[in-house]
C-alpha positions in Angstrom: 15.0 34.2 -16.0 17.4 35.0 -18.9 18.1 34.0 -22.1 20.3 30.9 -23.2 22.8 33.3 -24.4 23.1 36.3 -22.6 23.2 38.8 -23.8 21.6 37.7 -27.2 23.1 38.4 -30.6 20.0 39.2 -32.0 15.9 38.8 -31.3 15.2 35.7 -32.0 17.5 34.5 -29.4 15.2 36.7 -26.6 13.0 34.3 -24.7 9.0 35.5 -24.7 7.6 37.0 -21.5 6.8 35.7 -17.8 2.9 35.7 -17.9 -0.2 35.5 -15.1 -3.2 35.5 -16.4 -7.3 35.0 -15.1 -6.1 31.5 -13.5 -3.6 32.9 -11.3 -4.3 33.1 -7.6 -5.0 36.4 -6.5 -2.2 38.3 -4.3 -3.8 39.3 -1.3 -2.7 42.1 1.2 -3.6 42.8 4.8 -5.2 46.2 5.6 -1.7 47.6 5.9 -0.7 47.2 2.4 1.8 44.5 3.5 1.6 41.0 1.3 -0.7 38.2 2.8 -1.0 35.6 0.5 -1.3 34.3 -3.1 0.5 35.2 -6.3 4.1 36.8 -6.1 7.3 37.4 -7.8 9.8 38.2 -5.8 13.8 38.2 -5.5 14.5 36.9 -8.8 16.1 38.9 -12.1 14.0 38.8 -15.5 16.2 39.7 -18.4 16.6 39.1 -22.3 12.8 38.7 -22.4 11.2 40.0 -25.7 10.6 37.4 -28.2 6.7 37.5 -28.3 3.8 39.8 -29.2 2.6 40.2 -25.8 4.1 43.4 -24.0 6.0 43.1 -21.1 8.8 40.7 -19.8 6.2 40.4 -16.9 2.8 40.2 -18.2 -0.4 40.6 -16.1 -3.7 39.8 -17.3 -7.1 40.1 -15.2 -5.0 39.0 -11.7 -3.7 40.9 -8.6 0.5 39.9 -8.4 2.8 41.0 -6.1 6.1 42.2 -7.5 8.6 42.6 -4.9 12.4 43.3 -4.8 13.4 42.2 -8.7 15.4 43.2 -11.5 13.7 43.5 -14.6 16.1 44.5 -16.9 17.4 44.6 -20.3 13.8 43.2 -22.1 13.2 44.1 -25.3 9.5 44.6 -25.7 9.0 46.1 -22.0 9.5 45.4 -18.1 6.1 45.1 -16.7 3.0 45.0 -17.8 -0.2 45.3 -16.0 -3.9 44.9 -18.2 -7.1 44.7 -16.0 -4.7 43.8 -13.1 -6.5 45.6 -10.5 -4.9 46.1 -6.9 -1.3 44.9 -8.6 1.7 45.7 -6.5 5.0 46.8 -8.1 7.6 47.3 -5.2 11.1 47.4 -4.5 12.3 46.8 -7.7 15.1 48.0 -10.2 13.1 48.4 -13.4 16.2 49.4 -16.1 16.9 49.8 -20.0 13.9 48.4 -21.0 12.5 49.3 -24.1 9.1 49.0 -26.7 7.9 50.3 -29.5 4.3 49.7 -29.0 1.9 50.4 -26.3 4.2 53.0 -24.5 5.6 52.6 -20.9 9.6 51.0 -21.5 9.5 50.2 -18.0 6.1 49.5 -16.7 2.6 50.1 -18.8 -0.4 50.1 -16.4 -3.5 49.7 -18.8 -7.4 49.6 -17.8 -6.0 49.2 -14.1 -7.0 50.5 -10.8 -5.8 50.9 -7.1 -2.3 50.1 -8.6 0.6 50.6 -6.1 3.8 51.3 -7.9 6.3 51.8 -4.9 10.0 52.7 -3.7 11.4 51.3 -7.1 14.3 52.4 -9.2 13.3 53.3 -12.9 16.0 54.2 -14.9 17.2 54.0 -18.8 14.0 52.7 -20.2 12.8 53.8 -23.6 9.4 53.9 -25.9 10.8 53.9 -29.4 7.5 53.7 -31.2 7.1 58.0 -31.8 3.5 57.5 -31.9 1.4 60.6 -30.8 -0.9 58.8 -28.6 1.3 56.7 -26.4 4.7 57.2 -24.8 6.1 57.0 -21.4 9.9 56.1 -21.3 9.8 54.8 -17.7 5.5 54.5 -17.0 3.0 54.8 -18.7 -1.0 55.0 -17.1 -3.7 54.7 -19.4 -7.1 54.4 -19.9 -8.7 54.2 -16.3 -6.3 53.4 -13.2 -7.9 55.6 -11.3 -6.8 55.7 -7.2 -3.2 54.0 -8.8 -0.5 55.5 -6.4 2.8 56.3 -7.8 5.1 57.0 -4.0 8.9 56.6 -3.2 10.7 55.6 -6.7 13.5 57.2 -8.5 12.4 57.6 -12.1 15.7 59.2 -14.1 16.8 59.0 -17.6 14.3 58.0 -19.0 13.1 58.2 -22.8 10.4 58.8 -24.9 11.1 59.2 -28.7 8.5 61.7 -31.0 6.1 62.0 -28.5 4.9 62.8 -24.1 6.4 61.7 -20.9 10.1 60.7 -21.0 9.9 60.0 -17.0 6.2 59.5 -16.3 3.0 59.7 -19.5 -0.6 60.0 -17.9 -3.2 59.0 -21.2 -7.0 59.4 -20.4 -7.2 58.6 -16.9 -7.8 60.5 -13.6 -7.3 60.4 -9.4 -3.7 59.2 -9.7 -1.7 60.0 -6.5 1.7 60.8 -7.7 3.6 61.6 -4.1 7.5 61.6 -2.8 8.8 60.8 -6.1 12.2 61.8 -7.1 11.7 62.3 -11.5 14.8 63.6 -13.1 17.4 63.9 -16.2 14.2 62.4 -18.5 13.6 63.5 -22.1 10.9 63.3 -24.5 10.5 65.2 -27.8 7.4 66.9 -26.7 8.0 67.2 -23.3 7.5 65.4 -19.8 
């Protein structure tokens, strides 16, 4: 998925977002975490997005999706976004120079969302450019309840979060995140993390 032109000359030549909403057919998984059934993205590139209010070049909405071995790169108003998307997976992916301005999380915002897995990914050169004191999160942002989300196994490097928390990684008002075998380096925020 990519824009006519690629890369754009300027915004309005971004494409809007990939989006899977309440409709969608829930992803299932087997009691080992592997991928059963239902709703997946998998082995394809998403680039150039941007060109719409919603956040996210991938944007989840009250479903469970598997995202599995993609490139989501170069998208203007953020990589992956995950609202009330309970149980999401978010594996094997390169997830790279992203940026937003809104919302926080350049790479991947998890909002309102539990039992996330966000695994063996590489997250690199992603941005929040907003400088708002609330949100932030170059490469991920978790916010507001996504409690028992599990972070494991993902390079998160250079990474950047302007006037505000969490160049590599923001946590904002939630708890009980398992945050293991990570490898978070070279990020930068103006405030720290």
């Amino acid at each position: 998925f990519t824009a006519n032109n690629s890369p754009p000359a300027t915004a309005s030549n971004r494409w809007g977002y990939i989006g899977f909403g309440g409709g969608a057919t829930d992803a299932v998984f087997n009691a080992d975490g592997s991928y059963a059934n239902g709703c997946v993205l998998q082995n394809v590139t998403v680039e150039y997005a941007g060109n719409s209010s919603m956040q996210g070049a991938i944007h989840i909405e009250s479903c469970i999706l598997f995202v599995d071995s993609c490139e989501i790169i170069n998208n203007s108003y953020g990589g992956i976004y995950c609202n009330n998307a309970h149980n999401t997976h978010i594996m094997n992916c390169q997830i790279a120079s992203n940026s937003v301005a809104a919302s926080g999380g350049g790479g991947i915002c998890i909002n309102s969302s539990t039992n996330v897995l966000i695994q063996d990914n590489y997250i690199n050169s992603n941005a929040y450019t907003g400088g708002s004191w609330d949100v932030g999160g170059g490469g991920i942002i978790l916010r507001f309840s996504c409690a028992g989300t599990a972070v494991i196994g993902n390079t998160i490097r250079d990474n950047s979060s302007s006037g505000t928390y969490g160049g590599g990684i923001y946590f904002m008002q939630t708890a009980r995140i398992r945050l293991t075998g990570n490898s978070i380096f070279s990020n930068s925020s103006s405030k720290g993390g």
